[in-house]
C-alpha positions as CSV (number, residue, x, y, z in Angstrom):
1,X,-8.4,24.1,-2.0
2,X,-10.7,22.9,-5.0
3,X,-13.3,20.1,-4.1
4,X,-10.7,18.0,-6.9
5,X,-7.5,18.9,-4.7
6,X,-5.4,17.5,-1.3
7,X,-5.0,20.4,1.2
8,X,-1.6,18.5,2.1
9,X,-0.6,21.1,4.8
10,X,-4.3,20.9,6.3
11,X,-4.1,17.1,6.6
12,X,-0.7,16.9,7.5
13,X,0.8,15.8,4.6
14,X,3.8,17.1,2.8
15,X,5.2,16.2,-0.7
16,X,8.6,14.5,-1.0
17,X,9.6,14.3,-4.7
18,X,10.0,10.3,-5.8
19,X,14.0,10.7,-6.1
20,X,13.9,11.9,-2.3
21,X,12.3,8.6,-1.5
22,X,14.3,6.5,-3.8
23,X,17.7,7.7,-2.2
24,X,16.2,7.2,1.1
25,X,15.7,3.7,0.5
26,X,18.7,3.1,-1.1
27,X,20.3,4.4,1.7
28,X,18.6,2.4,4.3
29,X,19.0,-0.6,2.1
30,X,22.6,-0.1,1.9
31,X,23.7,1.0,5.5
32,X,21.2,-1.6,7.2
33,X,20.4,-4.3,4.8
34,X,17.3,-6.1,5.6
35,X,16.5,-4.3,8.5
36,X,15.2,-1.4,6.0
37,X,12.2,-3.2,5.4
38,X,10.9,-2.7,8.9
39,X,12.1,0.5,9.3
40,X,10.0,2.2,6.3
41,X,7.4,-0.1,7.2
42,X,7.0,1.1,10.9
43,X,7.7,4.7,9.2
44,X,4.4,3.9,6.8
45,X,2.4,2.8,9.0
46,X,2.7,5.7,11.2
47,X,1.8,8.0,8.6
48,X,-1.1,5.8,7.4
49,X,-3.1,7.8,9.8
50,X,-2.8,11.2,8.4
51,X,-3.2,9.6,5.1
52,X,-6.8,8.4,6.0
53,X,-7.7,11.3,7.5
54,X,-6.5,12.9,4.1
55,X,-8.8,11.0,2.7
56,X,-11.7,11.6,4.3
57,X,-11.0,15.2,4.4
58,X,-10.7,15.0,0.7
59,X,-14.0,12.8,-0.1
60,X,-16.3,15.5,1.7
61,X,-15.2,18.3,0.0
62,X,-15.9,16.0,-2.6
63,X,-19.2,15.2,-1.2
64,X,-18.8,11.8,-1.8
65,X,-19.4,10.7,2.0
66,X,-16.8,8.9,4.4
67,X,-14.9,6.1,3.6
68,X,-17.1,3.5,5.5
69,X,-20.0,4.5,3.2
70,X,-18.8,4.2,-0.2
71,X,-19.5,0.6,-1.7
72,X,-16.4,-1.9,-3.1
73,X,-16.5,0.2,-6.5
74,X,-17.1,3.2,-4.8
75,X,-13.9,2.8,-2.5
76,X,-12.4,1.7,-5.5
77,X,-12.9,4.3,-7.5
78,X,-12.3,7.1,-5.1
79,X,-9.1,5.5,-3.5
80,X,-7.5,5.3,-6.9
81,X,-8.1,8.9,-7.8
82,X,-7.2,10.0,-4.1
83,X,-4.2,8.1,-4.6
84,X,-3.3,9.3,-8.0
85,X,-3.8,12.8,-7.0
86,X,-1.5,12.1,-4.4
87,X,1.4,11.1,-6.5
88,X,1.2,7.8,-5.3
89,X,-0.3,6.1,-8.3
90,X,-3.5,4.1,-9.2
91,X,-4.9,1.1,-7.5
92,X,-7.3,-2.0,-8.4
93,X,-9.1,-4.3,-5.5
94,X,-10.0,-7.2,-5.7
95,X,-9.4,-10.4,-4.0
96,X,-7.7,-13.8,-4.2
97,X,-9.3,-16.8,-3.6
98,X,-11.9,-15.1,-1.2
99,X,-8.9,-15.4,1.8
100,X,-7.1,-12.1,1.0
101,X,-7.8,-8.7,-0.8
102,X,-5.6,-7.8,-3.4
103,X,-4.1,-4.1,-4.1
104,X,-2.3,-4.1,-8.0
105,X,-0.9,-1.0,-9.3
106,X,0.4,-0.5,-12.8
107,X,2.2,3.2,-11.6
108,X,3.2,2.8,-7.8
109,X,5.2,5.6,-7.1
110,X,7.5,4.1,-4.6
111,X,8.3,1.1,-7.5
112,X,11.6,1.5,-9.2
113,X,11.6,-0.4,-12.3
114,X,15.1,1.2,-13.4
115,X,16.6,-0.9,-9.8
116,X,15.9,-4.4,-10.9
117,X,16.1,-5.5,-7.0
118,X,15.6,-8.8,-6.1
119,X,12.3,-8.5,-4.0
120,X,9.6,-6.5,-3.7
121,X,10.8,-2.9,-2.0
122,X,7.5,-0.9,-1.8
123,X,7.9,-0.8,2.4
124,X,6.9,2.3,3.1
125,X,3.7,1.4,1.2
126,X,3.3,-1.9,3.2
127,X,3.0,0.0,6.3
128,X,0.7,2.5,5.2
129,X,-1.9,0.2,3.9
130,X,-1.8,-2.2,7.0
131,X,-2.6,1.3,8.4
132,X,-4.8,2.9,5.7
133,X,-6.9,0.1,4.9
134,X,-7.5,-1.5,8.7
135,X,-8.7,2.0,9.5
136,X,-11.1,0.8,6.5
137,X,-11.9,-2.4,7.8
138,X,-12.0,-1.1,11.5
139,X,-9.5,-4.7,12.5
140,X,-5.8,-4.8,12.2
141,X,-4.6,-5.7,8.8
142,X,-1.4,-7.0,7.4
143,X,0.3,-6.0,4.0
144,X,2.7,-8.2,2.1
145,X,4.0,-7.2,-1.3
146,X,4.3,-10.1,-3.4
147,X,4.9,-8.6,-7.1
148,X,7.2,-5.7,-7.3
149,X,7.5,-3.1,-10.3
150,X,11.3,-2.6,-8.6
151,X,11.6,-6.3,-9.5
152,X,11.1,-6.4,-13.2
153,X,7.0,-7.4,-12.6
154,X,4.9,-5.1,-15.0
155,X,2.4,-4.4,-11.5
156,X,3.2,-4.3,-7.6
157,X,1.1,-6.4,-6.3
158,X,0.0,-5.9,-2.4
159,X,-1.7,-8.9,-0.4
160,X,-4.4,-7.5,2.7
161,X,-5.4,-9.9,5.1
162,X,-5.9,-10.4,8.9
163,X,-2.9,-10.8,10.9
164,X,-3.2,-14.8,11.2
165,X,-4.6,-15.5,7.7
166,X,-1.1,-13.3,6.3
167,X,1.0,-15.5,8.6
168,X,-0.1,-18.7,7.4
169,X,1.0,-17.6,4.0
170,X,4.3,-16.0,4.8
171,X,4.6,-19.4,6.6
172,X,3.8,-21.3,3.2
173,X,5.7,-18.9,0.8
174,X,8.8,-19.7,3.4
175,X,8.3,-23.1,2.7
176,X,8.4,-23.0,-1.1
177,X,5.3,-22.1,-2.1
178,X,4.1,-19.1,-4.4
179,X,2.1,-16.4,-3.4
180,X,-1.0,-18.0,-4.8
181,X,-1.1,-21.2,-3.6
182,X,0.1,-20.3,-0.1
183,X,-2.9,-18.1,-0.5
184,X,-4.9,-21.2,-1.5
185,X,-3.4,-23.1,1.3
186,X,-4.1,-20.5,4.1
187,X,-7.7,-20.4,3.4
């Protein structure tokens, strides 16, 4: 394994091509509906473990420290690469209106822009970042896509936040409002 490499069968990883997880989804969207959401959600999140642990693995052979260590830009930097090296695709943080954190990706791997569904369908990620990133923040996280690249957007678009700051703005986005200002209004 190269310092610039993931040892996937040392971290307990495996590689599923993209079409494998496409038809997966499709299939649990289509045999179960809306009850696929949770079910690749639960499934991401208990692979969000691994996934760290992949990622730690991988920034010391990179000598780059633990993931606790690295500054905002540092994270940032590392966990797009990581991520990209993965398959997955590249990430940007950043934040919204100092309430949540934001995770925008331009090449998400789980998107399907060729499906044109009508809402954001990158599950499988939502659980692993509620996973991946709390293990980051050391305090349970929730993940809510809000811009989807299966949806038409040009970016999927991932909101971070505790678990009661992410309620009040499913709450607010239930009642009509966009993801920004129930954002705005959660804060």
């Amino acid at each position: 394994m190269g310092p610039m490499n993931i040892d996937l069968t040392g971290s307990g990883m495996l590689a599923i091509t993209r079409d494998a997880l496409t038809a997966l989804r499709a299939a649990l969207m289509r045999d179960t509906g809306p009850a696929a959401a949770g079910y690749l959600q639960e499934a991401g999140y208990a692979g969000g473990g691994a996934l760290f642990e992949a990622f730690r693995q991988w920034l010391a052979s990179r000598g780059a420290g633990s993931p606790e260590s690295l500054s905002v830009d540092g994270f940032q930097r590392e966990a797009t690469e990581f991520f990209r090296r993965s398959g997955w695709g590249s990430l940007h943080v950043g934040a919204l209106h100092d309430t949540v954190a934001t995770l925008d990706s331009t090449d998400w791997g789980e998107a399907t822009p060729e499906s044109v569904l009508e809402h954001p369908s990158c599950h499988l990620t939502s659980g692993m970042f509620a996973d991946f990133f709390g293990r980051v923040a050391d305090a349970p996280l929730a993940v809510m896509e809000v811009e989807c690249r299966s949806t038409g957007a040009p970016r999927c678009r991932f909101l971070l936040g505790s678990t009661d700051v992410m309620q009040r703005v499913y709450e607010h986005m239930s009642g009509g409002l966009g993801y920004e200002e129930a954002v705005r209004a959660a804060s």
